[in-house]
C-alpha positions as CSV (number, residue, x, y, z in Angstrom):
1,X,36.2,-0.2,-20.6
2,X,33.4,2.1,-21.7
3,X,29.7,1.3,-22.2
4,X,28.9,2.7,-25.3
5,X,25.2,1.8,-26.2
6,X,22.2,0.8,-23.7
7,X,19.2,-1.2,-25.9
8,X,16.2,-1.6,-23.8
9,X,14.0,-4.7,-24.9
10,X,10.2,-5.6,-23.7
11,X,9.7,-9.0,-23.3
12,X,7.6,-11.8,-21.2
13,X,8.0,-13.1,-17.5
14,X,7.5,-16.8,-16.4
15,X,4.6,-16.3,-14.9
16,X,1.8,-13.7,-14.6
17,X,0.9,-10.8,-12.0
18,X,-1.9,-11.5,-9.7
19,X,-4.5,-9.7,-7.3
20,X,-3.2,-11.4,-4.6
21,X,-6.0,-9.3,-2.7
22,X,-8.8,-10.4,-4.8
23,X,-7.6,-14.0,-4.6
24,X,-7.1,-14.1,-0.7
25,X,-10.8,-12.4,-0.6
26,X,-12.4,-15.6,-2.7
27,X,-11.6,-14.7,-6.4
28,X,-13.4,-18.0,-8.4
29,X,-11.1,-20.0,-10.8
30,X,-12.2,-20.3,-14.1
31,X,-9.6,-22.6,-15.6
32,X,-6.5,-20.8,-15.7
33,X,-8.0,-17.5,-15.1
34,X,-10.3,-15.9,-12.1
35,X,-13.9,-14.9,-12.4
36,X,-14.0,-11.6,-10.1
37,X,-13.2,-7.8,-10.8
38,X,-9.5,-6.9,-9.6
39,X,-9.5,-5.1,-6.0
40,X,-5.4,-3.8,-6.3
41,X,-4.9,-0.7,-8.0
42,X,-3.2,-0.8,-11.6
43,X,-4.5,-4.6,-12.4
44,X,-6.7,-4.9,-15.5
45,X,-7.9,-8.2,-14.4
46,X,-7.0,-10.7,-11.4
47,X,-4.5,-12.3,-13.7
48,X,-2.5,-10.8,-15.9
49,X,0.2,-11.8,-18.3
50,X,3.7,-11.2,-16.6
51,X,6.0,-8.6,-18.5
52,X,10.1,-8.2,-18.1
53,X,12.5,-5.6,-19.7
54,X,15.9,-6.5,-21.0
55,X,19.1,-4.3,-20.2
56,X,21.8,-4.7,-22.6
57,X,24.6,-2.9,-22.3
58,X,27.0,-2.8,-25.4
59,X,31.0,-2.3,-24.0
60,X,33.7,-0.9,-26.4
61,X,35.0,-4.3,-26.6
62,X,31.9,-5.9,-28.4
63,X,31.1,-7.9,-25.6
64,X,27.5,-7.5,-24.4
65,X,26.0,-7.5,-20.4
66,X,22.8,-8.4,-20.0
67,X,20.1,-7.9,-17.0
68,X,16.2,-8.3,-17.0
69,X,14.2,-6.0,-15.5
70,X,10.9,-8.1,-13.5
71,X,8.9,-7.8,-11.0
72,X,6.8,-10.6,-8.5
73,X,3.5,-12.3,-9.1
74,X,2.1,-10.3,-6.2
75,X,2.9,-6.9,-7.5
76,X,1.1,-4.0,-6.0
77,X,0.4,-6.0,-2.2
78,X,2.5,-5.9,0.7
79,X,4.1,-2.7,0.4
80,X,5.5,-3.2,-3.0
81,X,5.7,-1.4,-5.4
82,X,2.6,-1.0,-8.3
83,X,2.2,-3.5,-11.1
84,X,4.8,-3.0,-13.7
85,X,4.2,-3.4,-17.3
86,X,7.1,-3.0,-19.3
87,X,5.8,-1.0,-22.2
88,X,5.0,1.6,-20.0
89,X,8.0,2.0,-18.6
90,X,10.5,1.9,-22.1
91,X,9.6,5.8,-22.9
92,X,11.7,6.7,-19.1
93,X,14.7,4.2,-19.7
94,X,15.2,5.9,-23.1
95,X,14.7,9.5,-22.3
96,X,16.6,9.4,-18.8
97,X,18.5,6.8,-17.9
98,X,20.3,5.5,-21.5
99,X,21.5,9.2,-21.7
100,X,23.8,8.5,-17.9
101,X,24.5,4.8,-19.0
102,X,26.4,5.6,-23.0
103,X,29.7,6.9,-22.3
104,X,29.9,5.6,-18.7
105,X,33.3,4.0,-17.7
106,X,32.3,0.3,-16.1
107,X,33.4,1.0,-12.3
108,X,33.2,-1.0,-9.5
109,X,29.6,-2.3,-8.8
110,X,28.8,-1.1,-6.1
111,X,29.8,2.4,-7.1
112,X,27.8,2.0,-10.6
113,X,24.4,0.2,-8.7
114,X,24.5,2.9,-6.0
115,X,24.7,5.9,-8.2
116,X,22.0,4.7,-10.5
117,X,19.8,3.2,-7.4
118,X,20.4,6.7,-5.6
119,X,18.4,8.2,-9.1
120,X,15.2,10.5,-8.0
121,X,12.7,11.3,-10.2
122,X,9.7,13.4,-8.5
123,X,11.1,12.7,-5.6
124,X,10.9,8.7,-5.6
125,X,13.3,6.6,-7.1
126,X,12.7,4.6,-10.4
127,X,10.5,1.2,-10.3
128,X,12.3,-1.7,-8.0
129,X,12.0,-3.8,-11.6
130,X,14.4,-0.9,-12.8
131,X,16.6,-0.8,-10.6
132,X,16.6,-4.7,-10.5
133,X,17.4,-5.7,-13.9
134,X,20.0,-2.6,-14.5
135,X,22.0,-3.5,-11.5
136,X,21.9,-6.8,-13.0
137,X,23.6,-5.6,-16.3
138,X,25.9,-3.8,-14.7
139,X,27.2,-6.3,-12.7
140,X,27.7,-8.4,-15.8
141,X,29.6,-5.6,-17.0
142,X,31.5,-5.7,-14.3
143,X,32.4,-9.3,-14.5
144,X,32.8,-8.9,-18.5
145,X,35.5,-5.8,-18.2
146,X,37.4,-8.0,-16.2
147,X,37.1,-11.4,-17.1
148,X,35.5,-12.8,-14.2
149,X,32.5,-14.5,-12.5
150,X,29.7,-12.1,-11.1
151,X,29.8,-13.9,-8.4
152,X,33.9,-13.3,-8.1
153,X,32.9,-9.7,-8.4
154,X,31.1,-9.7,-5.7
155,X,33.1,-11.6,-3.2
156,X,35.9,-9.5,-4.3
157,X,34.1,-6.2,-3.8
158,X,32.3,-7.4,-0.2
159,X,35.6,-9.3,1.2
160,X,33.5,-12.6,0.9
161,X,35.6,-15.7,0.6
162,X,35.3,-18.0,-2.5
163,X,33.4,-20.9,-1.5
164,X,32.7,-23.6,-4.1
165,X,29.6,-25.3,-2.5
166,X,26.3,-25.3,-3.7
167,X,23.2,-23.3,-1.6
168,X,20.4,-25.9,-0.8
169,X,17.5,-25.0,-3.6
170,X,13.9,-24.3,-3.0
171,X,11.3,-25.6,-5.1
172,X,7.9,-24.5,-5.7
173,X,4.9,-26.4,-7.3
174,X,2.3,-23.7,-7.7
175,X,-1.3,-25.1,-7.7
176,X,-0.1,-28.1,-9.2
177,X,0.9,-29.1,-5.6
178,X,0.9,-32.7,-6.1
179,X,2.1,-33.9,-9.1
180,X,5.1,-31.1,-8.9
181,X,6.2,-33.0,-5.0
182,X,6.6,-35.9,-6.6
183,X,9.1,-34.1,-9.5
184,X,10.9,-32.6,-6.7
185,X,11.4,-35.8,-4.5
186,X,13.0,-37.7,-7.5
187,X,15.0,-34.9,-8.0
188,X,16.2,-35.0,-4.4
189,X,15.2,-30.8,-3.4
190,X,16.5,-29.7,-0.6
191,X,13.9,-27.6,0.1
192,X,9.9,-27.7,-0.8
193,X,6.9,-27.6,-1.4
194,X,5.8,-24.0,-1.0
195,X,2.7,-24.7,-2.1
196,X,1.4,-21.7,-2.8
197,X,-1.3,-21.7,0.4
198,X,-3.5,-19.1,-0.7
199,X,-6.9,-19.7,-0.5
200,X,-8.9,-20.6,2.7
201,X,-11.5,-22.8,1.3
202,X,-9.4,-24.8,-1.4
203,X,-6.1,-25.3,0.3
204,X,-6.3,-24.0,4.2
205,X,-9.5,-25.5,5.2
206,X,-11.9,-23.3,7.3
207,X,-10.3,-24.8,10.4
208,X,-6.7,-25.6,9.0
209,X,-7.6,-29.2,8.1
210,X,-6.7,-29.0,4.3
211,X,-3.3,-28.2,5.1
212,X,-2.8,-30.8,7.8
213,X,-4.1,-33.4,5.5
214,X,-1.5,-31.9,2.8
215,X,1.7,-32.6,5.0
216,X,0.8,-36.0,5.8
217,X,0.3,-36.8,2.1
218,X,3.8,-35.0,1.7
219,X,5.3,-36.8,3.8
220,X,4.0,-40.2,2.9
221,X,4.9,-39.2,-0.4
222,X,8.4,-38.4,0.1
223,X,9.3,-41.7,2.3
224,X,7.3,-43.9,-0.7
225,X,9.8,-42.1,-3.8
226,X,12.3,-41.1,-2.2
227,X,16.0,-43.0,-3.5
228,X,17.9,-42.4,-0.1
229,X,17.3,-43.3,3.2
230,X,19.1,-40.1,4.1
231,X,17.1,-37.8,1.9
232,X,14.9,-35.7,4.8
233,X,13.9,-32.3,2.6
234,X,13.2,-28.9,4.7
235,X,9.6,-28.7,4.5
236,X,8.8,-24.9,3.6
237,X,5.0,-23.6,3.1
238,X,3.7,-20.1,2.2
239,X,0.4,-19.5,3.4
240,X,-0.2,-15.8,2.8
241,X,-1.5,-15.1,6.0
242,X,-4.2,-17.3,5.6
243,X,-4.1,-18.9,9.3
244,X,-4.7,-15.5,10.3
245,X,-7.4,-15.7,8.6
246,X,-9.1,-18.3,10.4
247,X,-8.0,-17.3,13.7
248,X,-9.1,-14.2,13.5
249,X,-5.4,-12.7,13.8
250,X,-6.0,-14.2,17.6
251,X,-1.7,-14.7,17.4
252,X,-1.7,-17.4,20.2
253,X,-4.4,-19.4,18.6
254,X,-2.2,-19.1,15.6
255,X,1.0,-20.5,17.3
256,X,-0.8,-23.5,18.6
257,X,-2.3,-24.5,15.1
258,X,1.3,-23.9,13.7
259,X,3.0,-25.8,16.4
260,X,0.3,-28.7,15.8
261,X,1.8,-28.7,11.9
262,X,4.8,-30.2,13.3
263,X,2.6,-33.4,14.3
264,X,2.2,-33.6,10.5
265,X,5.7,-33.2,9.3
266,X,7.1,-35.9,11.2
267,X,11.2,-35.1,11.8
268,X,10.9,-32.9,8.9
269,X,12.3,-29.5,9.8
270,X,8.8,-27.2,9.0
271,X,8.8,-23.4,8.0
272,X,5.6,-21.8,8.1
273,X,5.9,-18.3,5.6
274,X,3.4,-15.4,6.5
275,X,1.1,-17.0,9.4
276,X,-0.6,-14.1,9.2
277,X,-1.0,-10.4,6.9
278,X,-2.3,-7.4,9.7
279,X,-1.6,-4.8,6.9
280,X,1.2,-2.9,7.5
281,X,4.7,-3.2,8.7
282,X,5.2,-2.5,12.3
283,X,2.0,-4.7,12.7
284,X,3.3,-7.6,11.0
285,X,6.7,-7.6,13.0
286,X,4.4,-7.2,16.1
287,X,2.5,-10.2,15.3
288,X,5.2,-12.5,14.2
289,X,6.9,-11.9,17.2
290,X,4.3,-12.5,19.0
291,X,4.3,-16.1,16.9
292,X,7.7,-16.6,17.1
293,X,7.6,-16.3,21.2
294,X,4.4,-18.4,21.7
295,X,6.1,-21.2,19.7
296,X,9.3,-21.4,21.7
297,X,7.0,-21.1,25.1
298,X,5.2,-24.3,23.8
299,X,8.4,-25.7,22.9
300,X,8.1,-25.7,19.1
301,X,10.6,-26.3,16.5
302,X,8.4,-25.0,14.3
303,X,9.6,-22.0,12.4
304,X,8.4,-19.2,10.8
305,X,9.5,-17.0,7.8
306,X,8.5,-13.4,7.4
307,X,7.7,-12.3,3.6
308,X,4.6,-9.5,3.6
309,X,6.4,-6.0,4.6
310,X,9.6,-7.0,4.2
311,X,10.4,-5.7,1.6
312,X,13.6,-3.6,1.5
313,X,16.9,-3.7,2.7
314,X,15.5,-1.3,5.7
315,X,13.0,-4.3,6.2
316,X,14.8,-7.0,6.4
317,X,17.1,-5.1,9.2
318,X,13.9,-4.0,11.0
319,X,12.5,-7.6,10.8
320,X,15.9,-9.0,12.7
321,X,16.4,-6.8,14.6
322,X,13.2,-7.1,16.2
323,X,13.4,-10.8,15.9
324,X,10.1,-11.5,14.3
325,X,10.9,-14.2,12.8
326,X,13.3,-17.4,12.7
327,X,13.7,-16.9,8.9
328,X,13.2,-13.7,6.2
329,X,12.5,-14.0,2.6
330,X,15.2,-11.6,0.8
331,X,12.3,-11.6,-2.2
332,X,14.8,-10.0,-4.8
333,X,13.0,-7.7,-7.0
334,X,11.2,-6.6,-4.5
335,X,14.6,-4.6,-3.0
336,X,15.3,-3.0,-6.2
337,X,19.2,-3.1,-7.0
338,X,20.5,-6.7,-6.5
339,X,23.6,-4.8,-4.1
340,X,20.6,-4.9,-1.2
341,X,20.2,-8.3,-2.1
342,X,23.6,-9.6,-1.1
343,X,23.7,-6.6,1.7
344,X,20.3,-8.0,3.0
345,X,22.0,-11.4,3.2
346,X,24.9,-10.2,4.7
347,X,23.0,-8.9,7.5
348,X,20.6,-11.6,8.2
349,X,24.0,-13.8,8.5
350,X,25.7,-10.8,10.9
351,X,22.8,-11.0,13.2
352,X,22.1,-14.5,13.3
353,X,18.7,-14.7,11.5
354,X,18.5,-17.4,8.7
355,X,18.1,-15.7,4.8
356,X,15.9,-17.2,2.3
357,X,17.3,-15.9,-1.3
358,X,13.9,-15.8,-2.9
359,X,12.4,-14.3,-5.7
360,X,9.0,-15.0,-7.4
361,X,8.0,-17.2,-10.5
362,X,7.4,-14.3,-12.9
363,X,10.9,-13.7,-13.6
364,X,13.1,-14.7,-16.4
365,X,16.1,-17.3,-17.1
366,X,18.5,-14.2,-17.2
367,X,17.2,-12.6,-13.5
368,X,17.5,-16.4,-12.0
369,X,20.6,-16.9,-13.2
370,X,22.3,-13.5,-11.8
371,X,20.6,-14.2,-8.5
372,X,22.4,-17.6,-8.6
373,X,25.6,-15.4,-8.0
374,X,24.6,-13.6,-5.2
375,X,23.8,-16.5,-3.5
376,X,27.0,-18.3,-4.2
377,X,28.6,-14.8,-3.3
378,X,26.6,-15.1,0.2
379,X,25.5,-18.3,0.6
380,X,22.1,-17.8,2.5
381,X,20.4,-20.7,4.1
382,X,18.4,-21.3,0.5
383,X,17.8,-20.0,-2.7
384,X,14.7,-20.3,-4.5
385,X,14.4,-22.3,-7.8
386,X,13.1,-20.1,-10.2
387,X,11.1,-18.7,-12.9
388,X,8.0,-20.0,-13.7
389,X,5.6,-22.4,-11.2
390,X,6.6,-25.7,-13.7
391,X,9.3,-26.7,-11.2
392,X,11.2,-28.2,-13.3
393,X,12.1,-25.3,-16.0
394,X,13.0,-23.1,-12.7
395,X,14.9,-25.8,-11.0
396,X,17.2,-26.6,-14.2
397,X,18.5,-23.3,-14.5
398,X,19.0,-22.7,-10.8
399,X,20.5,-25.9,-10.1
400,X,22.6,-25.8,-13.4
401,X,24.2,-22.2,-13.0
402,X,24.6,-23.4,-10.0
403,X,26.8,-26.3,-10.7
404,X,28.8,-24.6,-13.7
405,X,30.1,-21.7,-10.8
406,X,30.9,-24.3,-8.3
407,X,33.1,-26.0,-11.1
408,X,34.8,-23.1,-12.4
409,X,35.7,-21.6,-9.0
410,X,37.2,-24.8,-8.0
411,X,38.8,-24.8,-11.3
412,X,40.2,-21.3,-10.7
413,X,41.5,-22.1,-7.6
414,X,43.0,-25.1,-8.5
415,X,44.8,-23.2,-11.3
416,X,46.1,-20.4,-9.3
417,X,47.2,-22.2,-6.3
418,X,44.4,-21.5,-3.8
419,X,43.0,-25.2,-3.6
């Protein structure tokens, strides 16, 4: 099978790019919006309206694979790569990379995403939304040329076994981090708040209060709605360095207000993400490790999650195997083709480090489904419910793809004899 046209189509994101730098430093809200001049290169203002890119792929058969280009809310901090807006980048696809796609024989994927991820242009390779959302359409036409899941592709071409369970979900209220609990509890998540802990004054409190007043609500909350006396969520919180903040990166002082959370969370498991941004990478795996060791000397089960500087697949090793952390964020557009996705997994699981499939809210219904399959190709510890910060939206297509695989693989399997 042949690909035999490549469209490329702007379109909108669930969510918007933010300054997360301009927001960290104090950035007023102004209804929806922020009063203050953006700090991170590229932004036109702190918030800006998120932008994706469709792949499609036309085959010789008529049938069509689709992928969305995206990239996350934070664009542009971290290490990542600059803002992307779509329009900008349409001109490139159509000038040098629908020229090597029309024509092209659908190989094996991970032939087709390394070739195309391999690409240099000026020396540098394209934009990780690029490379994200055509990896994503060729893996569709992968699956499409031969009449199977993406996520049977995958297993197929890493040696992974079929397994027809379900990956606990992640949800994520955004600001609206009360009312969105509540959806979440009577939905039974496996996995929440987030919370979106980005702001000293409004959500931290200048000496961590806010936050410790949060989790008891939380957990009140969850005992008061929840339907099963055995429903006990994972309690997960990103707080964009933020306690670092207010401890003045002093990592032991850190530790202590971390391991007081726990206090909070009653026998909730807690996961603290980013304690603490120093800038740049060998820094931040310094200091979490630091973290990470003064929690187990004060007897903590308190864990944390590493997410600023971790980037790539290169990252996510360097983050292990430095043991920086108890858990990494695989955040998927940040690494570009969605092959170091599942290869970042892989090697979180390999070296006994727990992988959180995330993501961001300002991708798309096509992006969240795909990374459905690489997590029920990998099956990480969680995947993120996503786009958008409604919960709800996010959680029904995650959860829903979700179910559909796990029904069709045991379907298959029953059919051929493997059940």
């Amino acid at each position: 099978m042949n690909i035999v046209r490549a469209l490329f189509v702007p379109g909108t994101a669930a969510f918007f790019f933010d300054d997360q730098r301009a927001i960290k430093g104090g950035a007023p809200r102004d209804g929806f919006v922020y009063d203050a001049a953006p700090v991170t290169p590229g932004f036109p203002r702190v918030r800006t309206a998120g932008r994706s890119l469709s792949v499609l792929l036309v085959l010789d058969d008529g049938q069509i694979a689709v992928g969305d280009c995206a990239a996350v809310q934070y664009s542009g901090a971290g290490g990542r790569d600059p803002l992307f807006l779509a329009e900008h980048y349409l001109p490139f696809l159509n000038e040098h990379v629908r020229p090597r796609l029309e024509g092209r024989p659908v190989e094996p994927f991970r032939a087709m995403a390394e070739d195309f991820c391999g690409l240099l242009f000026g020396d540098r390779p394209m934009h990780t939304a690029l490379r994200y959302g055509l990896t994503q359409a060729l893996l569709d036409a992968r699956a499409k040329a031969l009449d199977k899941l993406r996520c049977e592709v995958l297993c197929e071409e890493y040696g992974l076994p079929f397994v027809a369970a379900p990956v606990p979900v992640f949800g994520q209220t955004g600001d609206n981090r009360y009312e969105n609990v509540d959806k979440m509890i009577l939905k039974q998540v496996d996995a929440l708040p987030h919370g979106l802990i980005n702001n000293v004054e409004d959500k931290l409190g200048a000496d961590g209060g806010r936050l410790k007043e949060y989790l008891r609500w939380l957990v009140g909350r969850i005992e008061k709605l929840k339907t099963r006396n055995d429903y006990h969520p994972t309690l997960h919180l990103d707080v964009y360095g933020t306690p670092g903040l207010i401890f003045e990166n002093d990592f032991p002082r850190v530790a202590g207000y971390l391991a007081g959370l726990q206090d909070d969370a009653g026998r909730h498991a807690l996961y603290i993400e980013g304690p603490v941004d120093v800038g740049e990478k060998p820094g931040q795996i310094e200091a979490l490790k630091k973290i990470k060791d003064e929690l187990h000397r004060l007897g903590s089960p308190v864990k944390i999650v590493a997410d600023e500087w971790c980037n790539t697949f290169e990252d996510v090793r360097d983050f292990t195997d430095a043991r920086a952390c108890h858990m990494v964020q695989i955040k998927t557009p940040d690494l570009g083709g969605i092959q170091a996705t599942v290869e970042s997994v892989l090697y979180c699981k390999a070296h006994g480090m727990e992988a959180y499939q995330g993501g961001t809210c300002n991708e798309t219904d096509l992006s969240a489904q795909c990374c459905v399959h690489l997590a029920m190709a990998t099956h990480p510890e969680r995947i993120l419910a996503k786009p958008g910060m409604g919960f709800d939206e996010g959680f029904t297509i995650t959860y829903n793809e979700m179910q559909r695989i796990c029904t069709l693989l045991k379907w298959k399997a029953a059919a051929s004899g493997r059940g």
